[in-house]
N, C-alpha and C positions, 0 to 999 in steps of 0.2 A: 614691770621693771624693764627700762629699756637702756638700760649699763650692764654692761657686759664685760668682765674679764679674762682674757685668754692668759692664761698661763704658758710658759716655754717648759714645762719643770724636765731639768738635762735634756733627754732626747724625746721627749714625748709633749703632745699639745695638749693642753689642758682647756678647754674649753666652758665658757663660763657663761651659761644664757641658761634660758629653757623653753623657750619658743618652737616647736617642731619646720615649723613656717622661717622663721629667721636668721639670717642667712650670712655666711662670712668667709670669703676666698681669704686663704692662706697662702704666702711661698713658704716651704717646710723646706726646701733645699740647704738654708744657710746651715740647719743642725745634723750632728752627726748622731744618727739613728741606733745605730749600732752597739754602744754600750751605757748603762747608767753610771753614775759617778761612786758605786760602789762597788764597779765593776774588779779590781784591783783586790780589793777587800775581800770579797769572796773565793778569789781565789787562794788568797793567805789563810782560809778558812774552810779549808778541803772542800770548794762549790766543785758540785760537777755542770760544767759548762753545756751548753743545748742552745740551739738557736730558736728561737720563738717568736712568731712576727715581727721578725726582720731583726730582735734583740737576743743579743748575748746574754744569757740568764742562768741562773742555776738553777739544777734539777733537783737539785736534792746538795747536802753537804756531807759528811763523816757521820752523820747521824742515818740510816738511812731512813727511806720515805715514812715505813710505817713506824717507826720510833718519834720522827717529826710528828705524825698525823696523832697519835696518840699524846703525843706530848701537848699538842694544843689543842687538844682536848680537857687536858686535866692540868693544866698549869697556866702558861703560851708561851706563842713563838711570834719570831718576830720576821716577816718578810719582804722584801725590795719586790714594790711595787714601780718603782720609778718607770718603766715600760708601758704603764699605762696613761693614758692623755687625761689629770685630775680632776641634810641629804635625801635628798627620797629620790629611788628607782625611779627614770623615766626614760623613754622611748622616743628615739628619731623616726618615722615613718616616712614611707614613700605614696607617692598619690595612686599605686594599688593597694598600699594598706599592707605590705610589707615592712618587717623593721629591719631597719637600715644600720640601726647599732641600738645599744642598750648603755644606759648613762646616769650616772650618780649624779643627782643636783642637790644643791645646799644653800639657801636665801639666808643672804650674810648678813650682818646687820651694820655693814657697808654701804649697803644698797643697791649690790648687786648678788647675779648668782652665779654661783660657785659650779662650774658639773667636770665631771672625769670622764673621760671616753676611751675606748679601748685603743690600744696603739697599732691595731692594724686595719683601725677606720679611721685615721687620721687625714689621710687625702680625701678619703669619702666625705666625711663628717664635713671637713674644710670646703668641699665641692660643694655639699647641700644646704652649706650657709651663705650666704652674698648680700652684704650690709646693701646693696644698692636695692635688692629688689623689699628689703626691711624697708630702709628710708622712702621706697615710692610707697607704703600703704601711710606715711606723712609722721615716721617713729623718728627717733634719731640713735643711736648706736654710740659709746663711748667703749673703745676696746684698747686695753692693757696688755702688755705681756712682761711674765717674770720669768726667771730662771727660777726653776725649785724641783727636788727630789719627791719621792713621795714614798714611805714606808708604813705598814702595817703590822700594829702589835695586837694580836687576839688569840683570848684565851680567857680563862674563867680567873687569874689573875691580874688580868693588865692594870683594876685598877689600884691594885696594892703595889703593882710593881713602877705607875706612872704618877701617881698621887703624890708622890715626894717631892718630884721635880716638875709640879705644874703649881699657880697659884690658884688657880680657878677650884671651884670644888665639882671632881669629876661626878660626884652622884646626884648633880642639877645638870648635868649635861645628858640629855635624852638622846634617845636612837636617831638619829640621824641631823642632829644638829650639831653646832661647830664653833671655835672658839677660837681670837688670835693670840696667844700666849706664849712667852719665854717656855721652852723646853730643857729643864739643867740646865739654865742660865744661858741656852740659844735664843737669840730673840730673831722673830722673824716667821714663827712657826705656826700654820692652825693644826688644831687638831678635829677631825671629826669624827662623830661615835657609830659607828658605821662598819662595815666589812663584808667577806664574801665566803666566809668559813661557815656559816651558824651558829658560830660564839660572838659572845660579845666582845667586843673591841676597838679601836681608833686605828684613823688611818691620820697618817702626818706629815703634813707638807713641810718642810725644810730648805731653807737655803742650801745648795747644790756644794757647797763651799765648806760649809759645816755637820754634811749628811754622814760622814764617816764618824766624825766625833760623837754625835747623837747614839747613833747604831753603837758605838764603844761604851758609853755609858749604861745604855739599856743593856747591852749582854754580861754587864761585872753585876746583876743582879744573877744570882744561882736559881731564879724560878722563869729565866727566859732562854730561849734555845733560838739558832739561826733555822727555818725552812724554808724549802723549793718550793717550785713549782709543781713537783709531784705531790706531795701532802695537800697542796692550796689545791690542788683537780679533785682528789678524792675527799675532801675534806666541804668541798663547794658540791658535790654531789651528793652527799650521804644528805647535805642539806636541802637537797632538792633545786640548787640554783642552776640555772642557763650558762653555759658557756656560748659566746656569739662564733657563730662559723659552725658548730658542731650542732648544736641544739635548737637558735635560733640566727633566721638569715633572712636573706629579702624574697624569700618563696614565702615565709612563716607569718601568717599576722599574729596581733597579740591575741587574741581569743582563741587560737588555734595551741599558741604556747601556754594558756591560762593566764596570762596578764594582763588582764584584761583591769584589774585593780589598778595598775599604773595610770590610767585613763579617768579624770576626775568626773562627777554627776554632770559639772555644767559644761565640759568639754566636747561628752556624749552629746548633749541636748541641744547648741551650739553648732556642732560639727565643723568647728572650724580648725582641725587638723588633716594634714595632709593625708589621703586615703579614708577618711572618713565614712564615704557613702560606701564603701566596701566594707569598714571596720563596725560601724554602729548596727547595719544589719544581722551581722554576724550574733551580735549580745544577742539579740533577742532569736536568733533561729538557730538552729542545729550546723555546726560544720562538719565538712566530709572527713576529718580529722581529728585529732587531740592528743596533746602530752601527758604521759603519764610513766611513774615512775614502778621500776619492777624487781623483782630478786629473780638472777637465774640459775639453776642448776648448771654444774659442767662446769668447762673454763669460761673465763669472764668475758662476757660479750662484749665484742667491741663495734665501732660505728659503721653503720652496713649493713650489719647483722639481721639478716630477717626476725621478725615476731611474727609464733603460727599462734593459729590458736587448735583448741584442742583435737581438733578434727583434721588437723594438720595444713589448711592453708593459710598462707604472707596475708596478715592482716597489715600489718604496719614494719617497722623497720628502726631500729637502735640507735641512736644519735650518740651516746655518748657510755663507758660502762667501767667497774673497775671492781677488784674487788674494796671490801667494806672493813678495817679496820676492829672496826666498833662492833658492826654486827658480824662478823664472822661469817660473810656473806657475802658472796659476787650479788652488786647490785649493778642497776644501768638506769637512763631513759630514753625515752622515745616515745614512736608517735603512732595511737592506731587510730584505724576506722570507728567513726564516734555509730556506725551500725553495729559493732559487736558488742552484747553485753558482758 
């Protein structure tokens, strides 16, 4: 696939390829970074405000975190994702076989691809793509941009509480695929079944124009609740997921974070991704590293944190920790020495 759609959606680039190799300079200046378009909303909605790569977000509302975190768990909630740049998990690399960001792609049936990038590799992301050096391997590039928001409803309800106001029928729409469809009579909107909690759920891309009205319909249902970004931390780690910057960064390859999955048989075999001759080695041999996740005694380890082992010396070191809702448990992860059994 060599169409490509870049999204604007409010203040975030939404990036739409999956080429690791392919390449696309952005100006991001003309947008104001700063807030999403339900930034106003939240506030009328007791958000407690935090800044988060470079965006004004809420941390939590009048609900607090572990009431959210529980609640999408056992019902769901519904969260402003617009902060991020808008399926299957893939991976930008760097030619040491570092990752450079981590990326939701979704092959539309458009005939292009769809991917989401986090909103503080936006200049990166935008850096490491440059249609010119695509176009000299003799491809051609067709790139789009829209204005659109982007929200997530998950929870072990979503699809009783979205199936009224889609036509599509949500239980042929599988993990990570995606659909363009009227939303309660929005038209304009995909949906796809995807997210970053370990529930199931959909994320929704929206007209920037009509992302207030949407979020108003879905909350006059009694089984969905507004949450932060604190419940979406704790709630993305009970599940075992990556956060970029804390967990994984461009020291980390994927073999070393265990994502080594996001890397398809003929990719490996191929090696025509950037860092390669670094990364494909690794499958097959032992790294001085590895992720893995833990419960700790005491207060909740936070990122820094030495990991001893039981004889008391720093094997490795805590990326990311909190306690656990669910399990009644300070959990964390991070990375030891793949010599300690």
């Amino acid at each position: 696939f060599h169409k490509m759609r870049c999204v604007v959606a409010a203040e975030f680039l939404l990036l739409q390829l999956f080429c690791p190799f392919l390449f696309l300079s952005i100006d991001l200046s003309p947008f104001d970074r700063s807030r999403t378009p339900l930034y106003e909303f939240h506030g009328a909605h007791g958000g407690k405000m935090v800044e988060f790569a470079g965006w004004s977000m809420a941390v939590q509302y009048r609900d607090s975190h572990i009431v959210s975190h529980t609640h999408t768990r056992q019902r769901c909630s519904l969260f402003d994702v617009g902060h991020m740049l808008q399926g299957a998990l893939s991976l930008f690399t760097s030619s040491s076989g570092g990752i450079l960001d981590d990326l939701i792609v979704t092959k539309t049936d458009q005939g292009y691809l769809y991917v989401v990038s986090n909103a503080g590799c936006a200049e990166k992301d935008s850096a490491h793509m440059k249609v010119r050096e695509f176009k000299a391997a003799g491809h051609d590039v067709d790139v789009e941009f829209l204005e659109d928001s982007l929200i997530a409803l998950q929870g072990p309800s979503m699809v009783r509480v979205l199936q009224p106001g889609v036509c599509d029928d949500l239980g042929k729409l599988t993990f990570m695929t995606s659909v363009l469809t009227p939303v309660f009579g929005i038209a304009g909107c995909r949906v796809t079944r995807c997210g970053y909690t370990g529930e199931d759920g959909v994320e929704i891309s929206v007209p920037s124009k009509a992302v207030v009205s949407l979020t108003e319909k879905l909350l006059a249902n009694s089984e969905v609740r507004l949450a932060g970004l604190g419940a979406r931390d704790s709630l993305r780690l009970e599940a075992g997921l990556c956060l970029y910057g804390n967990d994984i960064d461009e020291t980390t390859t994927p073999v070393e974070a265990g994502l080594v999955w996001t890397i398809g048989k003929r990719r490996r075999l191929q090696r025509d991704f950037p860092g390669a001759d670094v990364v494909v080695p690794q499958i097959k041999e032992k790294t001085q590293r590895k992720r893995v996740g833990l419960i700790s005694a005491g207060p909740p380890a936070r990122q820094h944190t030495p990991i001893l082992a039981p004889g008391g010396q720093i094997i490795g070191e805590v990326t990311s920790g909190c306690p656990s809702p669910c399990l009644k448990q300070n959990i964390a992860m991070g990375y030891v020495e793949t010599c300690i059994q």
